[in-house]
C-alpha positions in Angstrom: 36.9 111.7 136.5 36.2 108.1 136.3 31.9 107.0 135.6 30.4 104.0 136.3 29.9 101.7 133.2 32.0 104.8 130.9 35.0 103.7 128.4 36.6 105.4 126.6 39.2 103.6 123.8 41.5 105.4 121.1 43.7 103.8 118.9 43.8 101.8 116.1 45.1 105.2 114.2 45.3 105.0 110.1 47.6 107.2 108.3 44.3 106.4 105.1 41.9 104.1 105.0 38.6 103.6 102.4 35.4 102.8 103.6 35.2 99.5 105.0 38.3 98.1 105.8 37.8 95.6 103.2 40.9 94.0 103.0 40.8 93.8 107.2 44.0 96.1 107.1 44.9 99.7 106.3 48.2 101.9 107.0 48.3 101.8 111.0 50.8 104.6 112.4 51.3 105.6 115.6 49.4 108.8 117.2 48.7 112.0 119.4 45.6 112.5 119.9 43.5 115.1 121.7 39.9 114.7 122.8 37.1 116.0 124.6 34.9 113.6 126.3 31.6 115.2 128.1 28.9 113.4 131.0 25.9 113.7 129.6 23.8 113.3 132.5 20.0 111.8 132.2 20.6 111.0 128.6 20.0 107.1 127.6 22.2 106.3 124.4 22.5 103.0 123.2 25.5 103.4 122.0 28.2 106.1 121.1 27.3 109.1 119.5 30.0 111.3 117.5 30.3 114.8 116.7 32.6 114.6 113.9 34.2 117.9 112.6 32.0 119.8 109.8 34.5 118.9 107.1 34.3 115.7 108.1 30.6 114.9 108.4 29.4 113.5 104.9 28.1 116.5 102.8 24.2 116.3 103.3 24.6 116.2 106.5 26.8 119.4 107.2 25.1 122.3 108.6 24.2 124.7 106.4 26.4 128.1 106.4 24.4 131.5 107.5 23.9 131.8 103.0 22.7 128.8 102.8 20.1 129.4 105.0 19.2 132.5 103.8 18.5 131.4 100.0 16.9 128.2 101.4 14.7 130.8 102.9 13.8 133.0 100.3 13.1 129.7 97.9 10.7 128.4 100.3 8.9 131.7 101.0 8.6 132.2 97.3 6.9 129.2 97.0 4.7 129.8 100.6 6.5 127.4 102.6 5.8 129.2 105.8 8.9 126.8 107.9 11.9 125.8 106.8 13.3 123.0 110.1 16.6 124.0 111.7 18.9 120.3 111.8 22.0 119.9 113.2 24.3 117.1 112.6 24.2 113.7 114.8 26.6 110.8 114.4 25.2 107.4 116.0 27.7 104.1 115.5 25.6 101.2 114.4 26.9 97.5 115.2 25.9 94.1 114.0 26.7 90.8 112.2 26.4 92.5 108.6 26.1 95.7 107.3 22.3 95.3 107.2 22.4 94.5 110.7 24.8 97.3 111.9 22.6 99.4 109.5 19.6 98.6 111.5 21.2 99.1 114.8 22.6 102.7 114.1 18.9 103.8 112.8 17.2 102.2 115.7 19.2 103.6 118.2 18.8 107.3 116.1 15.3 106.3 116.7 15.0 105.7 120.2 17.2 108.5 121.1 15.3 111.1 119.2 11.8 109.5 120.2 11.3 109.2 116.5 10.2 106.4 114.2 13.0 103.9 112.2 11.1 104.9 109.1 11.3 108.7 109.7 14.9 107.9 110.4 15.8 106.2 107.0 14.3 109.2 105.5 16.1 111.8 107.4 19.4 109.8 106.6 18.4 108.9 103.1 17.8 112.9 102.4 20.1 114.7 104.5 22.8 112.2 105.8 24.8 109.0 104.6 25.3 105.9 105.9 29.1 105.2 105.9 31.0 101.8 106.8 33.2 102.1 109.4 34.2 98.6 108.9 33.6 95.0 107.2 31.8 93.2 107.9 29.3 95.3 110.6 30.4 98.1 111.8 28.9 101.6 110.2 27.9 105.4 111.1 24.5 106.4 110.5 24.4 110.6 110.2 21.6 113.0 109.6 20.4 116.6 110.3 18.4 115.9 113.5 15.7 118.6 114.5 16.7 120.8 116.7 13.4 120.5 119.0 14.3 117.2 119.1 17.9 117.5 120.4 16.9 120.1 122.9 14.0 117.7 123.9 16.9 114.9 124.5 19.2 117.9 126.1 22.1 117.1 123.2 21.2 120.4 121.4 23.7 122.7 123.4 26.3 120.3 123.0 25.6 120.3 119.1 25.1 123.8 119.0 28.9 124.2 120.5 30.4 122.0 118.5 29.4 123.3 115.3 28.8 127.0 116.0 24.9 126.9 116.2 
């Protein structure tokens, strides 16, 4: 099905490849690959989101197994925290000149996809996500555990949900 103003690219496939890119080369190889894309209708995104496998999201920001839950539960109850948020994972690309820049980017489009401040962003990232470079010199991935209310409120929470058996 084709959509006005949607692209899709894949390639550019690494057989390994560190953070960054630094040396502007990695090992390239050639590739299968096998995607689902989705129309997400009424939804403004300033720029691509990614739902990454769970073994593949950076460890803060995985979602926590049914165990996990359940001690983080009793610990907070035992010290009469009466809510404990449910997150679920979001992956926003963030472009710019510079790291600082594509930094920036990725946590402002969080931001205005979420209806959220920057600042409550950084935190979010800063305490359950990463910022990762994609590439030198300003391309990155900004992930975090995004509230739940605030994923259904933007209509990505189902999608979320089946992605990573929520």
């Amino acid at each position: 099905m084709k959509v006005t103003g949607g692209s899709i690219y894949v390639g550019d496939a690494h057989a390994m490849q560190g953070d960054g890119e630094v040396a502007g080369h990695t090992t390239d190889v050639s590739a299968e690959v096998s995607l689902q894309v989705s129309v997400l209708k009424g939804i403004t995104v300033g720029g691509p989101i990614l739902l990454p496998r769970a073994e593949d999201l950076p460890p803060l920001a995985r979602p926590m197994t049914a165990s996990e839950r359940d001690a983080a539960e009793r610990l907070a109850g035992k010290h009469g925290q009466e809510v404990l948020e449910r997150g679920a994972p979001i992956h926003m690309v963030g472009t710019g000149a510079n790291l600082n820049e594509a930094t920036d980017n990725g946590v402002a489009r969080l931001a205005d996809l979420l209806r959220i401040s920057n600042e409550e962003i950084q935190n979010r990232v800063t305490i359950s996500g990463a910022v990762e470079i994609g590439r030198l010199p300003g391309v990155v991935a900004v992930t975090m555990l995004a509230p739940i209310e605030k994923l259904e409120e933007v209509g990505l929470a189902q999608l979320v949900r089946d992605q990573y058996d929520r």
